[in-house]
Every structure is written in structure tokens, then in C-alpha cells.
Backbone of each chain as ProteinMPNN parsed JSONL, in Angstrom:
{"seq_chain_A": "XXXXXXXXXXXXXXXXXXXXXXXXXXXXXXXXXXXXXXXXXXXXXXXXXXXXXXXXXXXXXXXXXXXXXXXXXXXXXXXXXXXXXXXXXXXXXXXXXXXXXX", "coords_chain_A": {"N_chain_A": [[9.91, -3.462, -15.594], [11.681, -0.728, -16.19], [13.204, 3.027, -15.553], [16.49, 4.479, -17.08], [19.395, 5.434, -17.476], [22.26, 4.967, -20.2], [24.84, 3.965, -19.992], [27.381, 3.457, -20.872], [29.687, 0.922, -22.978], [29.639, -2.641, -24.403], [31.713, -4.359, -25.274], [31.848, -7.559, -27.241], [32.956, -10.144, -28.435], [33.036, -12.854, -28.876], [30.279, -14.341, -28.663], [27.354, -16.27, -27.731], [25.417, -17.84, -30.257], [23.092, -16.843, -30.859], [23.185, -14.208, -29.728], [24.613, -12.861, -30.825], [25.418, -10.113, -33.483], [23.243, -8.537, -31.624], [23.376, -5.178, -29.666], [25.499, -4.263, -27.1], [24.688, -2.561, -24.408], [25.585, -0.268, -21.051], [23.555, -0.226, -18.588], [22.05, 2.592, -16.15], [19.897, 2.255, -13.625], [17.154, 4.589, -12.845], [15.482, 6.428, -10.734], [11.974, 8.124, -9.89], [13.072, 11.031, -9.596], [14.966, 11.456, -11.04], [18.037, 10.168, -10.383], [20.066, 8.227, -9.669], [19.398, 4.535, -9.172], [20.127, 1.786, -7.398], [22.289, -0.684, -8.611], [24.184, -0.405, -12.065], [23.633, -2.1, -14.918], [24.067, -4.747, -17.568], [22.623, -4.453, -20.878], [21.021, -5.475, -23.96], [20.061, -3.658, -26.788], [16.983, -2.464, -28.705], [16.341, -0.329, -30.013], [18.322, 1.408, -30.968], [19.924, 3.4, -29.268], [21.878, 5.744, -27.921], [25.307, 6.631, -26.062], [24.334, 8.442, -23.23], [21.332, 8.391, -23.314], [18.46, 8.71, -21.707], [16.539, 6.133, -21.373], [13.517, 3.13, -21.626], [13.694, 0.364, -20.042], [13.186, -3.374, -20.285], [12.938, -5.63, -18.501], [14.187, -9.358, -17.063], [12.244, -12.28, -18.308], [11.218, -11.209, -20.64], [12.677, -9.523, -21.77], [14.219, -10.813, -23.583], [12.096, -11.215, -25.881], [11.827, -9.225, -27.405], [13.566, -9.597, -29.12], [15.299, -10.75, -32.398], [15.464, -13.662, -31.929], [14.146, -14.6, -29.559], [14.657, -16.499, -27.398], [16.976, -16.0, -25.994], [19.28, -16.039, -23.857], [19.044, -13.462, -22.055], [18.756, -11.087, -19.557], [17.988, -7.859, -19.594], [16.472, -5.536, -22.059], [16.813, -2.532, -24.286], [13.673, -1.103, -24.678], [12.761, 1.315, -25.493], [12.799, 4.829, -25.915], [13.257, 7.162, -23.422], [11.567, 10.706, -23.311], [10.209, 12.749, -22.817], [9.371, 12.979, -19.326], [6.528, 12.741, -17.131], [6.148, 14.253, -13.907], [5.347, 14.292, -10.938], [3.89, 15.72, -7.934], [2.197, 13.586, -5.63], [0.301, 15.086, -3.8], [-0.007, 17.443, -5.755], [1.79, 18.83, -5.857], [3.082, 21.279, -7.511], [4.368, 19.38, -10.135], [6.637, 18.506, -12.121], [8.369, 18.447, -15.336], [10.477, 16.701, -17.013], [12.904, 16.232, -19.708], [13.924, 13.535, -21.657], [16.866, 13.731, -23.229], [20.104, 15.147, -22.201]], "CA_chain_A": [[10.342, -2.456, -16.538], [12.315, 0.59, -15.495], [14.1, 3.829, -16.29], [17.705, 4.164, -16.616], [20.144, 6.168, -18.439], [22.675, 4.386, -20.928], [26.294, 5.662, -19.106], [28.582, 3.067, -21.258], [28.465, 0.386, -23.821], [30.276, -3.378, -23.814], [32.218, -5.287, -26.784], [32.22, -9.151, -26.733], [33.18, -10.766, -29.782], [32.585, -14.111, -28.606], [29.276, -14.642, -27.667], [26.812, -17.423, -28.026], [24.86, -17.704, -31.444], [21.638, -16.047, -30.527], [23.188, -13.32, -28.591], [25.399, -12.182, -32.355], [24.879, -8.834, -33.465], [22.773, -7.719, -30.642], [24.39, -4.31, -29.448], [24.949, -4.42, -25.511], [24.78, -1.424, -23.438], [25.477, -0.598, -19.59], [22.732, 1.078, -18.085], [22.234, 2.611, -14.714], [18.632, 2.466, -13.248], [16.992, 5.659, -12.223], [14.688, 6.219, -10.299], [11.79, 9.154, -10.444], [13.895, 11.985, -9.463], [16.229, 11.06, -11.813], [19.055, 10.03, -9.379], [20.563, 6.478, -9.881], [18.534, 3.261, -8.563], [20.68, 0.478, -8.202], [23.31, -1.234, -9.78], [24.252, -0.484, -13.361], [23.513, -3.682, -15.587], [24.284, -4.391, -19.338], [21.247, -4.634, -21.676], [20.517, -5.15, -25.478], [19.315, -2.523, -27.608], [16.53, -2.89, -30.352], [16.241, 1.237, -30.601], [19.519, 2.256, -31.446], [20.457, 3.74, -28.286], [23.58, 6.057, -27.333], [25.219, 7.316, -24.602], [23.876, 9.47, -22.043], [20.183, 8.662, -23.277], [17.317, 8.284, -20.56], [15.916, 4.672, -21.804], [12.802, 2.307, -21.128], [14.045, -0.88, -20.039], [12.428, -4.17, -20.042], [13.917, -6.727, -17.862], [13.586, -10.515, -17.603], [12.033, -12.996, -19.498], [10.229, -10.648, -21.763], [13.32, -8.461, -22.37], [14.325, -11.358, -24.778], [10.946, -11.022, -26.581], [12.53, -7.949, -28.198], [14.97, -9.465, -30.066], [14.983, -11.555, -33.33], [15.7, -14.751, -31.27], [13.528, -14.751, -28.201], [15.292, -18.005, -26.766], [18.433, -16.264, -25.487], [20.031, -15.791, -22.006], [19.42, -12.076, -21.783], [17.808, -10.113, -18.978], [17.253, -6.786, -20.167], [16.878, -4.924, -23.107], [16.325, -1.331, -23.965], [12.636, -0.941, -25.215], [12.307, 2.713, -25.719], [13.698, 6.295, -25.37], [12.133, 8.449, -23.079], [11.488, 11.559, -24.861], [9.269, 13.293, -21.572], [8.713, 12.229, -18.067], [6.19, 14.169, -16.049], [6.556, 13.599, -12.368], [3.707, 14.618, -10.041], [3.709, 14.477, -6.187], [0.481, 13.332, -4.997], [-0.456, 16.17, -3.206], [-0.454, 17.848, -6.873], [2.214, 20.781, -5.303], [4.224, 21.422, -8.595], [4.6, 18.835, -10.824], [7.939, 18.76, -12.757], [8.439, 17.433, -16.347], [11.798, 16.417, -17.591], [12.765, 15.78, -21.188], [14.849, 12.669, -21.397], [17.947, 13.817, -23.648], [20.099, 16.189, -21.853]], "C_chain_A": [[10.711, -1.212, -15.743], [13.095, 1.43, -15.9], [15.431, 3.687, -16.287], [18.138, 5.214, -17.651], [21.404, 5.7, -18.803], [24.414, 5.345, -20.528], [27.412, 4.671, -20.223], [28.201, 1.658, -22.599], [29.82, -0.99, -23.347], [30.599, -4.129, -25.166], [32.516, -6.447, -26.077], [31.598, -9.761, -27.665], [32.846, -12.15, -29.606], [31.337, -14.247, -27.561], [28.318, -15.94, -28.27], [25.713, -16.571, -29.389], [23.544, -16.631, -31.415], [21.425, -14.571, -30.059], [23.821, -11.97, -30.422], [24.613, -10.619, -33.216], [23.744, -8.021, -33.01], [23.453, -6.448, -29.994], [23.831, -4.272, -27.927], [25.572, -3.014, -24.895], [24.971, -1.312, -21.606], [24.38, 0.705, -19.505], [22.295, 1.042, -16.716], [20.896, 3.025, -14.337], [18.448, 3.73, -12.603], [15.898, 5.734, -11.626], [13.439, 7.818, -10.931], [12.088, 10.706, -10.34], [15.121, 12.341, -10.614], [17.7, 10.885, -11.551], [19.123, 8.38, -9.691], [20.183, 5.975, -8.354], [19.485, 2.694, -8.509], [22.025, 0.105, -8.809], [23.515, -1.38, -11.34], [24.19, -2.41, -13.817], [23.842, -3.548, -17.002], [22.77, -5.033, -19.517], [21.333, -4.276, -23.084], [19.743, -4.194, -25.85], [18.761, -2.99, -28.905], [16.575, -1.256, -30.583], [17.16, 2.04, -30.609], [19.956, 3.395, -30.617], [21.812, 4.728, -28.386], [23.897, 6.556, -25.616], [24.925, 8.571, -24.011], [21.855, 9.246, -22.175], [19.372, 8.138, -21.787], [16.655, 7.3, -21.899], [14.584, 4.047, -20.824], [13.769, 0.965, -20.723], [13.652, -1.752, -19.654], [12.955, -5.46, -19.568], [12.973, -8.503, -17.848], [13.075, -11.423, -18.257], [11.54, -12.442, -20.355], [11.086, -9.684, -22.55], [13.894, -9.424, -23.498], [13.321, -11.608, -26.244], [11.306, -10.016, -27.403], [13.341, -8.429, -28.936], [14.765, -10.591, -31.346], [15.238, -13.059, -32.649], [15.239, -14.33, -29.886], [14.081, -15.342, -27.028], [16.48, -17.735, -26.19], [18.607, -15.741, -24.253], [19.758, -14.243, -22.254], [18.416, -11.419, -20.609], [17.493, -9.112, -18.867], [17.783, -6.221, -21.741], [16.129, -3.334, -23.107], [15.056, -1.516, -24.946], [12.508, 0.287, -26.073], [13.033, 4.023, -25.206], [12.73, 6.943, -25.164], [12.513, 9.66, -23.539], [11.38, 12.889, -23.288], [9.228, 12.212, -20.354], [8.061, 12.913, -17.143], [6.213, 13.722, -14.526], [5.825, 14.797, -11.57], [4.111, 14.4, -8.567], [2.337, 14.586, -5.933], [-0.166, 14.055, -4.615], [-0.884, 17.274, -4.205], [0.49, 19.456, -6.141], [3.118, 20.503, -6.427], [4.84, 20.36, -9.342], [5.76, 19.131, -11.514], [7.546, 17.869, -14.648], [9.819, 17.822, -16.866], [11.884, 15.749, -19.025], [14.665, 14.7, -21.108], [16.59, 12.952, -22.013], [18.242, 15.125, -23.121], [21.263, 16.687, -22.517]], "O_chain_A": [[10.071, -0.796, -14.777], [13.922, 0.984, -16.695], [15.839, 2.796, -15.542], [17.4, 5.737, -18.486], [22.151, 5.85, -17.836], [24.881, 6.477, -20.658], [28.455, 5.296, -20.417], [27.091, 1.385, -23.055], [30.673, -0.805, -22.479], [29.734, -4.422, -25.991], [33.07, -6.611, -24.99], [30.402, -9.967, -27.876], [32.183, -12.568, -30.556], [31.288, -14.264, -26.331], [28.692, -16.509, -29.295], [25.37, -15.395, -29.511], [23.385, -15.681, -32.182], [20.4, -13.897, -29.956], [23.494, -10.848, -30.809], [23.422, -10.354, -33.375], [23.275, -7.077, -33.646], [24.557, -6.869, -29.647], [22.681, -4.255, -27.487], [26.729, -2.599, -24.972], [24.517, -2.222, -20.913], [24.302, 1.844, -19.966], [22.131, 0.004, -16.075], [20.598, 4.171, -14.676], [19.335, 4.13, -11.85], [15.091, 4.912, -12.06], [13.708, 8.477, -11.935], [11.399, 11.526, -10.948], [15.868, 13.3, -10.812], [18.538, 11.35, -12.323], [18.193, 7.598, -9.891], [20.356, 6.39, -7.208], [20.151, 2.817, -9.537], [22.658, 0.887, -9.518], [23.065, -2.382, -11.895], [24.545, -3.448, -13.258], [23.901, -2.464, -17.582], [22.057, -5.724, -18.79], [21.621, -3.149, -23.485], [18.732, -3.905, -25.209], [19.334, -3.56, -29.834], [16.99, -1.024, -31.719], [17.037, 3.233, -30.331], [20.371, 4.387, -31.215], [22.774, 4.286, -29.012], [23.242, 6.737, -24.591], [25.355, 9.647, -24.426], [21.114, 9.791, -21.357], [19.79, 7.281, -21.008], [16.384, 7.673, -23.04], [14.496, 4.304, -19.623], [14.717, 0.802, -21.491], [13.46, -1.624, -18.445], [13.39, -6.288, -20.369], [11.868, -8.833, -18.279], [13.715, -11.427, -19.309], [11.235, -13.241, -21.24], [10.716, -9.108, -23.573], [14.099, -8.797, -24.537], [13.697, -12.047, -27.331], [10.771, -10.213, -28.494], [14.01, -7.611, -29.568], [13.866, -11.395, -31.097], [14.999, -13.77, -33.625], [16.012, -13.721, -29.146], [14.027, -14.862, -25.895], [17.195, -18.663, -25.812], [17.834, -14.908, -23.78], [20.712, -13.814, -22.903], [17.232, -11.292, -20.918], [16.603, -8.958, -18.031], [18.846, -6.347, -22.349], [15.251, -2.946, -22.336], [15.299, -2.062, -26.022], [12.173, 0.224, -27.256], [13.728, 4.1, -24.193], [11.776, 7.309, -25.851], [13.592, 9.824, -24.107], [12.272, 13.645, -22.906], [9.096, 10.99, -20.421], [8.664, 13.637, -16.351], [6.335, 12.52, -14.294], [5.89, 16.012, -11.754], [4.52, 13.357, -8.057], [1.568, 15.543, -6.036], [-1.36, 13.974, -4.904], [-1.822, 18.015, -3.911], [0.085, 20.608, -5.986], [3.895, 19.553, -6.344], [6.064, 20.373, -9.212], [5.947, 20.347, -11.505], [6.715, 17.01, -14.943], [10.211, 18.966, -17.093], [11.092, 14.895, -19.427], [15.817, 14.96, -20.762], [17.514, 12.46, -21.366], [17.477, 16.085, -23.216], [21.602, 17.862, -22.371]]}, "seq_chain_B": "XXXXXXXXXXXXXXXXXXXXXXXXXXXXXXXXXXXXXXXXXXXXXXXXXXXXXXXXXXXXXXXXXXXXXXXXXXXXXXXXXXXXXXXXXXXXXXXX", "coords_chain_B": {"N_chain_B": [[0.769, -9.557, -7.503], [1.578, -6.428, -6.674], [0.878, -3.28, -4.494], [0.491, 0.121, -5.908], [1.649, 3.442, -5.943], [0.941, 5.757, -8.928], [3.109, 7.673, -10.007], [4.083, 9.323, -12.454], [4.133, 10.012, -16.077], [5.302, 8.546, -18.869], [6.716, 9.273, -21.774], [7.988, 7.757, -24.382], [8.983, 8.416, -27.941], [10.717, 6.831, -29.716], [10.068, 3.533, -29.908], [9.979, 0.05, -28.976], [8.068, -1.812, -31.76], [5.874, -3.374, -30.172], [5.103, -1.281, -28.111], [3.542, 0.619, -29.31], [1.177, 2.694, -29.191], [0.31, 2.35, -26.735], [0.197, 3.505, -23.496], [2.644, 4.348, -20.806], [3.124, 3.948, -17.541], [4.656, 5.442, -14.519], [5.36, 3.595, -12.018], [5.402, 3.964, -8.337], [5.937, 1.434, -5.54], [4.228, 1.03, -3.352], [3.393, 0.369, 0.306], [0.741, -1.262, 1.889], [-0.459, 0.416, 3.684], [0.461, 2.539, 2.779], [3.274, 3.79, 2.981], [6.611, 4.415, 1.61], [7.176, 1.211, 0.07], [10.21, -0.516, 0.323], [11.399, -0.75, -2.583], [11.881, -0.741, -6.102], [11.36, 1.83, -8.808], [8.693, 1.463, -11.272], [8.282, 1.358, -14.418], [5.306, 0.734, -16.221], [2.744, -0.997, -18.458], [-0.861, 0.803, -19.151], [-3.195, -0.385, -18.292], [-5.398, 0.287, -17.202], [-6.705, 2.634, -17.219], [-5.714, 4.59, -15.469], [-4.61, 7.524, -13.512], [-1.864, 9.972, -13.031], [-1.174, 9.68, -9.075], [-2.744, 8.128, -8.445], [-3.947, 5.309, -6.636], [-3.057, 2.081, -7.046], [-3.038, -1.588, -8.702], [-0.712, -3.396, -9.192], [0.676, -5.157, -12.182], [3.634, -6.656, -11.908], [5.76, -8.718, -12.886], [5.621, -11.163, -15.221], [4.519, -13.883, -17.147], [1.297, -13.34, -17.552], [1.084, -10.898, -18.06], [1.723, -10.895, -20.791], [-0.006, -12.125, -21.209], [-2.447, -10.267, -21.015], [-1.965, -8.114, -22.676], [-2.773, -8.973, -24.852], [-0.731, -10.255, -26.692], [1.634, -12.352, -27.613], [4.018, -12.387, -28.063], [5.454, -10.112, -26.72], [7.955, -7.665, -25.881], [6.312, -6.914, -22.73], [6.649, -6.379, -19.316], [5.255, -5.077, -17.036], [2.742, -4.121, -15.8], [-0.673, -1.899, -15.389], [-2.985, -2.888, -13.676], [-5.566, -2.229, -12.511], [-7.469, -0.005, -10.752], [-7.145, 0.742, -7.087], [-9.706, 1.482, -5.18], [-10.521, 0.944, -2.327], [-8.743, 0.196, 0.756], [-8.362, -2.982, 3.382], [-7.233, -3.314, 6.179], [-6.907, -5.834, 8.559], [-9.762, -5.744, 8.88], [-9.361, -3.203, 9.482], [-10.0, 0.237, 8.207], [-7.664, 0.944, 5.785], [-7.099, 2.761, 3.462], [-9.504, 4.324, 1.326]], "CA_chain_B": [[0.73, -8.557, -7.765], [1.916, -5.074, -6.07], [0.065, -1.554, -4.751], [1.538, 1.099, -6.42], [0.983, 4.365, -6.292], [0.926, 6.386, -9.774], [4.039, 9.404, -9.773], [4.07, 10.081, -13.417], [3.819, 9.561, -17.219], [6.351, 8.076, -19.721], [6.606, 9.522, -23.282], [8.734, 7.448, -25.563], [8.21, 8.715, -29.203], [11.441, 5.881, -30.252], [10.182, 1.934, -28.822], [9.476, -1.288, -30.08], [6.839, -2.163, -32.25], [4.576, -3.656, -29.107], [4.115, -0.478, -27.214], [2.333, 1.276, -30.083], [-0.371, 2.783, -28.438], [0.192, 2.075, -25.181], [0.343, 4.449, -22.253], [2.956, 4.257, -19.852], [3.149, 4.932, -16.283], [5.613, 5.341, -13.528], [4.865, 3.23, -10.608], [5.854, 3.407, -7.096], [5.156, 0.621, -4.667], [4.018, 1.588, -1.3], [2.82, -0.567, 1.439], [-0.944, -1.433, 2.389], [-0.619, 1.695, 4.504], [0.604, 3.948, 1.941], [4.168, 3.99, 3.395], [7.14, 4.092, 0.45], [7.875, -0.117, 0.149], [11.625, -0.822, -0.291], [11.499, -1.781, -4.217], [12.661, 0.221, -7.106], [10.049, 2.595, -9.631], [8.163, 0.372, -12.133], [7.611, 1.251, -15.754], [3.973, -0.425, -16.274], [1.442, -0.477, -19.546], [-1.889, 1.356, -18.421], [-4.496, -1.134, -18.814], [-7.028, 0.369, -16.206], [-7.377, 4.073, -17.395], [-5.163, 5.504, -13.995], [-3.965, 8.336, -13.077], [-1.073, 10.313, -11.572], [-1.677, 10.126, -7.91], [-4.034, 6.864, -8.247], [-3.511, 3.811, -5.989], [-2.992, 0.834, -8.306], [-2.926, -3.013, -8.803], [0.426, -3.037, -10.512], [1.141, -6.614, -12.498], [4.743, -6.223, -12.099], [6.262, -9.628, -13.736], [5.156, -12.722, -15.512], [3.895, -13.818, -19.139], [-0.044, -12.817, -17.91], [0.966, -9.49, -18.622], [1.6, -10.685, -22.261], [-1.836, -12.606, -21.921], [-3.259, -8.947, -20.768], [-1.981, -6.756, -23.365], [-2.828, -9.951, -26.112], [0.329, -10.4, -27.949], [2.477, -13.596, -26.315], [5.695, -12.275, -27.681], [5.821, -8.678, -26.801], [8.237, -7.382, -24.55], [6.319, -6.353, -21.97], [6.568, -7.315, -18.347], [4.345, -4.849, -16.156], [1.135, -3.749, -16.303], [-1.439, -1.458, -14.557], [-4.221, -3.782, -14.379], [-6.86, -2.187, -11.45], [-7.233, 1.246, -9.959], [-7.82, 0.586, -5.775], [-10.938, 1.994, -4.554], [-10.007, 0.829, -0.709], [-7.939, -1.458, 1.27], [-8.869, -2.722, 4.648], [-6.31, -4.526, 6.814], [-7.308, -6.593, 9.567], [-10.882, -4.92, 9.384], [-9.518, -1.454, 9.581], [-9.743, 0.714, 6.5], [-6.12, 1.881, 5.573], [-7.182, 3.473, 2.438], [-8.333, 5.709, 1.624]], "C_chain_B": [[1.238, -7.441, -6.099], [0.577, -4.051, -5.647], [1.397, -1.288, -4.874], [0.689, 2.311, -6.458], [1.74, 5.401, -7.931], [2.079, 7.759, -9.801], [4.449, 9.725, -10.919], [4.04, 9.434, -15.126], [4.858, 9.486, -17.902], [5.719, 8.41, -21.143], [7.695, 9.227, -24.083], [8.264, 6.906, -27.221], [9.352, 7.539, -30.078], [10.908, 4.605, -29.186], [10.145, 0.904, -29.948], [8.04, -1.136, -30.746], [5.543, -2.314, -31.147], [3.715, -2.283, -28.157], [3.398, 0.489, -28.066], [1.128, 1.081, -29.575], [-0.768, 2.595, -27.194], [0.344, 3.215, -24.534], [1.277, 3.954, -21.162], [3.173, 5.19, -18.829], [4.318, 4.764, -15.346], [5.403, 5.009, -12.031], [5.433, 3.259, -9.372], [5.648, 2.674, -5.908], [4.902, 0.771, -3.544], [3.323, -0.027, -0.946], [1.313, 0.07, 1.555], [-0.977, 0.043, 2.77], [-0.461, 3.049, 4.04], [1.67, 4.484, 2.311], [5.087, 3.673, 2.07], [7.272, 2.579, 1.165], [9.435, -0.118, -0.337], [11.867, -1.393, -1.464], [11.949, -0.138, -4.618], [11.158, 1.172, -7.941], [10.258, 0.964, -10.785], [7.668, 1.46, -13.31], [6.647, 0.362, -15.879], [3.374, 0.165, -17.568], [0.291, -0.03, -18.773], [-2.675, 0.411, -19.317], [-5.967, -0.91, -17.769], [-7.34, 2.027, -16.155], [-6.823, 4.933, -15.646], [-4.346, 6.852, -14.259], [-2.417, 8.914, -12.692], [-1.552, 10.528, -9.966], [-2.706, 8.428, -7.633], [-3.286, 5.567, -7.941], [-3.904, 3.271, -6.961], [-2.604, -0.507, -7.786], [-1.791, -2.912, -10.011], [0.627, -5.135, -10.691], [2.68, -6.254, -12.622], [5.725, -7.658, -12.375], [5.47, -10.821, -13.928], [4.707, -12.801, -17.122], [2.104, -13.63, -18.755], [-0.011, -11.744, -18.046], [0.929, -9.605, -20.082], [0.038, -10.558, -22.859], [-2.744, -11.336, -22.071], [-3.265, -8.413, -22.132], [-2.4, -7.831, -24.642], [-1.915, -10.112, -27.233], [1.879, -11.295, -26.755], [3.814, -13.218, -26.774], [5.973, -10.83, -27.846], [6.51, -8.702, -25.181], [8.549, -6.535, -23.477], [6.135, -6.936, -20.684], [5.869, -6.865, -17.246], [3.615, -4.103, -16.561], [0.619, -3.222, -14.894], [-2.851, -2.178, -14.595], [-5.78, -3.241, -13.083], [-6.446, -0.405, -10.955], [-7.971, 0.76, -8.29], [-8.851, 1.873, -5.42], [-10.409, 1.943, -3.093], [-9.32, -0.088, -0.549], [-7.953, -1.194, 2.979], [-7.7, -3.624, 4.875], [-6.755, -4.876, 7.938], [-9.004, -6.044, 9.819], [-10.969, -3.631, 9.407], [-8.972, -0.976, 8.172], [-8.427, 1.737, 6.482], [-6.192, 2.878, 4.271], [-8.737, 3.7, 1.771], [-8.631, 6.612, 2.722]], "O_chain_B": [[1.2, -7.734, -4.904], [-0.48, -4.017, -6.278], [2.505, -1.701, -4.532], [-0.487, 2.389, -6.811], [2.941, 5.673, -7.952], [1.608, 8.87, -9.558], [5.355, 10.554, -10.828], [3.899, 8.214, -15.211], [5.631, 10.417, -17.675], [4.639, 8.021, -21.587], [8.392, 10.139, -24.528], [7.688, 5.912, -27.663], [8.921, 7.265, -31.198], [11.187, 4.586, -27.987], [10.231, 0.901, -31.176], [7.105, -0.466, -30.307], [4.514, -1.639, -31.179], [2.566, -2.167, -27.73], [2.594, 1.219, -27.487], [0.351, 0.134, -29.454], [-1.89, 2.658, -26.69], [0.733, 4.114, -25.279], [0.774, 3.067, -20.472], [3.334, 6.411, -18.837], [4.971, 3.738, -15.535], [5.302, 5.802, -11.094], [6.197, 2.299, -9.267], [5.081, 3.351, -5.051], [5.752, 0.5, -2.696], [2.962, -1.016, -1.584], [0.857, 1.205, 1.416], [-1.594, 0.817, 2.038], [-0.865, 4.14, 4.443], [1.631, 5.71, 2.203], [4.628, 2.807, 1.325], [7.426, 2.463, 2.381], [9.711, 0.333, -1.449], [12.488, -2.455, -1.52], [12.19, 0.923, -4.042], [10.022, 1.022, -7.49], [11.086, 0.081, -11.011], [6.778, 2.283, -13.093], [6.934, -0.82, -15.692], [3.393, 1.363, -17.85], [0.31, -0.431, -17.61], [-2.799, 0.377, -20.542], [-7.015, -1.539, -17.621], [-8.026, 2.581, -15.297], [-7.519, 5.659, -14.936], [-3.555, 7.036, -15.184], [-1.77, 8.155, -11.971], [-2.256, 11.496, -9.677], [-3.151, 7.959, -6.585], [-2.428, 4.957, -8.578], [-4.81, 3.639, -7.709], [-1.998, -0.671, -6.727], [-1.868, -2.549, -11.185], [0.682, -6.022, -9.839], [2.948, -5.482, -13.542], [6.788, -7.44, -11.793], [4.8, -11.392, -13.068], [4.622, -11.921, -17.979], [1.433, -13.792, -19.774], [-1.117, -11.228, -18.209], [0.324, -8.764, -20.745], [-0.651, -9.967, -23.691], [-3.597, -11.233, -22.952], [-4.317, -8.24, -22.747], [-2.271, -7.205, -25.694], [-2.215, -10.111, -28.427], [2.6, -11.0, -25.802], [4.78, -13.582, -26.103], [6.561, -10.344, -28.812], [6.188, -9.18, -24.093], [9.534, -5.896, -23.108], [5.5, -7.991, -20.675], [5.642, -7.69, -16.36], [3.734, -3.429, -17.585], [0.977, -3.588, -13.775], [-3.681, -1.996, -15.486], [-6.798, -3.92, -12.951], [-5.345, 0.14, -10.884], [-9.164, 0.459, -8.243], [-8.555, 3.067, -5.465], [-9.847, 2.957, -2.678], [-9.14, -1.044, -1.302], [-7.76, -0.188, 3.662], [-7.254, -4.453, 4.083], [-7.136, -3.869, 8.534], [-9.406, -5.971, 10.98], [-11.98, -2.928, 9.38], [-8.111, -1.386, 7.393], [-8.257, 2.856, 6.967], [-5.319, 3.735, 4.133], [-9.198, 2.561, 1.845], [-7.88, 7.556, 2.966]]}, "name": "protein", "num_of_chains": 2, "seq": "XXXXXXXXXXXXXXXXXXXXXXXXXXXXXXXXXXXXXXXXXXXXXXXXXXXXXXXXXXXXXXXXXXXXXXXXXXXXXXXXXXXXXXXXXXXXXXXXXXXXXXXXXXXXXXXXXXXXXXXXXXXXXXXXXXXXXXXXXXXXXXXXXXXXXXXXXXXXXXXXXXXXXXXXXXXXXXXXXXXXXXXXXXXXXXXXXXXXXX"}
């Protein structure tokens, strides 16, 4: 599971039965700086998502667990909208907290 | 499983049904030594009462995270399941 922020979204009218009005998003992993992780990926949305939000995202076999059909090819979906993220360095010198919609 | 060390707290007031009530954390995986590991940050459920700042036993994929949190079709896929006390490597104590 990992952050990301929701930069685009993806239409595809023909998809397999299971996959059918699922709404698919691209989202670009972040890390905790909030600086892009990674390679953007697409991912289903159960929480009504838009663009630019900072998102949970739950990858792999469990990100199909989210969806009314469990059973389908998908490897992530968005779980949750981060709201807050507080971010700490270890040494406890100035903690930051960021609020996910900017 | 992973160490991870603890770098901050997740507050999403929109999720699924499953994480009602959960606590999440923001994991980062270091090495035995406490060096960053080359992986990505981990969103995890808090199932061991941790910290920011607190070395961790991160479950970071599989369905015994479902078995953990007790609900086989929730989807969640990592988990904080231990806070480290120490870690010795070859005999010598690397942490803490």
C-alpha cells in the first residue's frame, strides 16, 4: 500500500465483464516528501476520486478485494483520500504536516 | 517480512469500509543497520501500537495480513505487526 497523487484518468469501453463500471485512474506514487516514487500506474477507484487528489493506494491481490467482484485482473485500487500526512524525522527536528488536497 | 522504520501518520477521513478504525502508518524500509533500503514508502495498518520514529516488523504483502486484521476480504495488504526492541547481526548488536 502506498501514497500517490491521481495526475490523470483512463476511458476503456471495452473491458472484460468484471472490470465494467469500475472508474480507472492514473496515479503517480509518492513518496514521503511528497515528490514522485516511481512509475505512474492506472488504478480503480471505490472513493470517488479526482484529479490532483493525494490517495491511499492498495496494490495487488487485495486491491481487487475493494471492488464488487473480487476475482478480477486488477492491481491497484484507490482505498482512501489522504486528508493529513504528518511526517517526522527521527531525530524529532521539526516535523512537517501536509494536508493532502492542494 | 521487512524492518521499517516509522516516518509518519496517514489521515484518510474518505476510505473503504475495512479501514474503519484503523491507524495508518508510513513506513520506510531500512536495512538491518538502519541504512535507507532501496524500496519505495509503505502504507501499513498499525497492529502493534508504534510510533513515529519506531523500528518495525512491517508485513508488507500477502493474505496473512487479511488473517491479521480478521476480515479475508478486506483490501488490505500491509501491516505493522511488531515494534523491534534489537537486532543483532552476526553476534553484533546493530540496533539499537
Amino acid at each position: 500500500m502506498y501514497l500517490g497523487r491521481v495526475i490523470g484518468r483512463v476511458v476503456a469501453t471495452q473491458r472484460l465483464p468484471g472490470l465494467l463500471g469500475e472508474k480507472l485512474l492514473i496515479v503517480q506514487p509518492l513518496d514521503e516528501k511528497g515528490e514522485t516514487a516511481g512509475e505512474s500506474v492506472v488504478a480503480c477507484d471505490v472513493v470517488d476520486s479526482g484529479l490532483g487528489d493525494v490517495v491511499h493506494v492498495c496494490d495487488g491481490r487485495e486491491s481487487s478485494m475493494a471492488l464488487r467482484d473480487p476475482f478480477v485482473p486488477v492491481d491497484a485500487t484507490i482505498v482512501g483520500h489522504v486528508e493529513e500526512f504528518e511526517h517526522a524525522e527521527p531525530a524529532g527536528a521539526g516535523g512537517e504536516t501536509r494536508t493532502g488536497r492542494e | 517480512m521487512k524492518i521499517g522504520r516509522v516516518v509518519g501518520t496517514v489521515v484518510t477521513p474518505v476510505q473503504h469500509p475495512a479501514y474503519e478504525g484503523r491507524r495508518l502508518l508510513a513506513v520506510r524500509p531500512v536495512n538491518p543497520d538502519g541504512s535507507e533500503a532501496q524500496d519505495r514508502l509503505f502504507i501499513a495498518v498499525d497492529r502493534a501500537h508504534a510510533g513515529v520514529g519506531d523500528r518495525v516488523l512491517l508485513m508488507a504483502e500477502g493474505s496473512s495480513v487479511r488473517d491479521i486484521v480478521g476480515d479475508a476480504r478486506a483490501p488490505i495488504r500491509c501491516a505493522v505487526v511488531g515494534v523491534i526492541d534489537e537486532i543483532e547481526i552476526e553476534g553484533r548488536a546493530v540496533y539499537p
